[in-house]
C-alpha positions in Angstrom: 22.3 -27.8 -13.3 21.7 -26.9 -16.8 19.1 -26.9 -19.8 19.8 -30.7 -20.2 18.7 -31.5 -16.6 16.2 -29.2 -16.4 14.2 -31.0 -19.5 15.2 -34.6 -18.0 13.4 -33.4 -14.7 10.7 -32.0 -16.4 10.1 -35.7 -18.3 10.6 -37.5 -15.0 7.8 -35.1 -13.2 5.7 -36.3 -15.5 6.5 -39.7 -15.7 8.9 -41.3 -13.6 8.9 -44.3 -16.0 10.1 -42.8 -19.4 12.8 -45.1 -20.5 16.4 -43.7 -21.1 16.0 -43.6 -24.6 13.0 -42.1 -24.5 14.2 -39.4 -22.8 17.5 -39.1 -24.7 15.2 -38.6 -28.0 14.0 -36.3 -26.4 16.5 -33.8 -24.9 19.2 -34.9 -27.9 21.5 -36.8 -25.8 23.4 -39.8 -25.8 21.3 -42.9 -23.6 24.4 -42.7 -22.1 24.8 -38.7 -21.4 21.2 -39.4 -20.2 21.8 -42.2 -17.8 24.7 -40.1 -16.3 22.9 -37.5 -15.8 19.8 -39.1 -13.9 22.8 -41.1 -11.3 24.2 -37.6 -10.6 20.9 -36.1 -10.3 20.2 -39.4 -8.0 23.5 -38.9 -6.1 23.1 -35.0 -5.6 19.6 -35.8 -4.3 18.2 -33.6 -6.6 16.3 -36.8 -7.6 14.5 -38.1 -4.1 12.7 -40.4 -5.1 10.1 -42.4 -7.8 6.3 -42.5 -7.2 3.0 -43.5 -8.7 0.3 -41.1 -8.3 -2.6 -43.3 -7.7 -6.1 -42.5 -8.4 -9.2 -43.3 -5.7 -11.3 -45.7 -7.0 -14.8 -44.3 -7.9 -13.1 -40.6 -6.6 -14.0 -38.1 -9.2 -12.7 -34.7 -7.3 -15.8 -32.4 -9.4 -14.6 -29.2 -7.2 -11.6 -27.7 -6.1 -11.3 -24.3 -3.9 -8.6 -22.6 -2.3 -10.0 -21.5 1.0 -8.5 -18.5 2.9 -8.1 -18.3 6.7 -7.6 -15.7 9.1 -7.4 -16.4 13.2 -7.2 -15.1 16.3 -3.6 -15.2 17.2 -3.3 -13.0 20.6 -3.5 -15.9 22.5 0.6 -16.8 22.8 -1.1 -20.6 22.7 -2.0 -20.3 18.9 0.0 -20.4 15.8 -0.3 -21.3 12.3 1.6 -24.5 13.1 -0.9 -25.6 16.2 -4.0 -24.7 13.4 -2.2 -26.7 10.8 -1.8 -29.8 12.9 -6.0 -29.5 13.4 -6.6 -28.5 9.3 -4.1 -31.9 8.7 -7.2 -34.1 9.8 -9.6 -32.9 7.5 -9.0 -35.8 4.6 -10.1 -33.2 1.9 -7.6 -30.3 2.3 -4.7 -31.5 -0.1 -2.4 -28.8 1.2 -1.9 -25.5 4.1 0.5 -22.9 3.8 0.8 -20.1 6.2 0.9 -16.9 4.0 2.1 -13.5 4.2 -0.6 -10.5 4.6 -3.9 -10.0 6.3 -4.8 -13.7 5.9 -3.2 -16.9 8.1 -3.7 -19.1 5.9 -4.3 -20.7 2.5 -5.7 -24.1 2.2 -6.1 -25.8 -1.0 -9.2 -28.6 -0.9 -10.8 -31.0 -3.7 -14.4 -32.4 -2.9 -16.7 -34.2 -4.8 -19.2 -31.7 -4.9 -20.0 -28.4 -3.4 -22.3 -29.9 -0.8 -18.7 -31.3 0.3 -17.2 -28.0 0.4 -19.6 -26.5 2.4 -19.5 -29.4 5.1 -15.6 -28.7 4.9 -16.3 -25.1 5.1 -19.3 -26.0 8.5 -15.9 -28.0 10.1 -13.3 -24.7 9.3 -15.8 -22.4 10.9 -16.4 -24.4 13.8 -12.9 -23.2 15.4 -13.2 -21.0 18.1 -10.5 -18.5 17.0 -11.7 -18.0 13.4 -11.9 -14.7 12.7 -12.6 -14.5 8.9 -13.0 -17.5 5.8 -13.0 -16.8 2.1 -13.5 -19.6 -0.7 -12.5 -18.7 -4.2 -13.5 -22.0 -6.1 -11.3 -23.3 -9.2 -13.1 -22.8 -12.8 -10.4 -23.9 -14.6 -6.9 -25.6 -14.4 -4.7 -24.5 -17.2 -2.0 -26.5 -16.1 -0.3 -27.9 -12.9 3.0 -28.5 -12.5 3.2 -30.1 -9.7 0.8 -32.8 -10.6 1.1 -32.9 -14.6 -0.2 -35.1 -17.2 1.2 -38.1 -18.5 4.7 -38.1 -20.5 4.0 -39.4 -24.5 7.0 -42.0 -23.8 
C-alpha cells in the first residue's frame, strides 16, 4: 500500500460516496488509476465494506466521558470478556477495551447530559466486583478519525 492508497482511504473514511473523479482530483490520478486501485483495495479486503453513519433523530449526544474500570478478578469466574458481555447492554457505552496497567478497563460513553452519565455511572457501580471507577469527561474533540467529518466531494 502506498501514498496513493493511503489518501484514497483517507477520502472513503470520510465519505464512502466521493465519486471516482472526485477522488482522482484529488490524489492526482487517472479516474482510471483510481478505480483500479479501490477494486484491488476491494479484492485485498482492505476495503470491507460501505456504510452510512446515521444520526438519531432528536439525539444530540451533549457529553461524552471515557470511564475507567478496575475489578475484582480473583475469582477464576471473572474476566474482562464475562464484564464486557454485561457493559455491552448498556445502550450508551459506544465502545470497551480491556487495557494494560492498574485499570481493567476503558469504556468510552456519549449521553445526553451529565444527569445520564451519572445514571450510567449508578448502573457501573452496581457490580458486585467493582473495585475502583474513574470518569474523565471530553472538553473538546479536536478531531476523530474514526468518525470524521464529511468529504467536500
Amino acid at each position: 500500500m502506498d501514498k496513493f492508497d493511503r489518501q484514497i482511504l483517507d477520502i472513503l473514511k470520510i465519505n464512502a460516496r466521493c465519486s471516482v473523479s472526485d477522488i482522482a482530483r484529488d490524489v492526482s490520478l487517472s479516474r482510471s488509476a483510481v478505480n483500479a486501485r479501490i477494486k484491488k483495495l476491494e479484492s485485498d479486503k482492505v476495503i470491507t465494506g460501505y456504510c452510512a453513519q446515521v444520526a438519531e433523530p432528536n439525539q444530540t449526544k451533549n457529553v461524552c466521558a471515557y470511564i475507567l474500570l478496575k475489578f475484582d478478578m480473583s475469582s477464576s469466574d471473572h474476566s474482562c470478556e464475562s464484564y464486557a458481555k454485561r457493559i455491552q447492554s448498556i445502550d450508551e457505552v459506544q465502545w470497551c477495551h480491556s487495557i494494560s496497567g492498574e485499570t481493567d478497563m476503558m469504556l468510552y460513553v456519549e449521553v445526553e447530559s451529565m444527569e445520564s452519565l451519572n445514571r450510567v455511572r449508578d448502573q457501573l457501580q452496581s457490580y458486585p466486583d467493582l473495585r475502583h471507577l474513574m470518569t474523565h469527561t471530553v472538553l473538546t474533540e479536536f478531531f476523530n478519525k474514526l468518525n470524521p467529518t464529511v468529504h467536500s466531494c
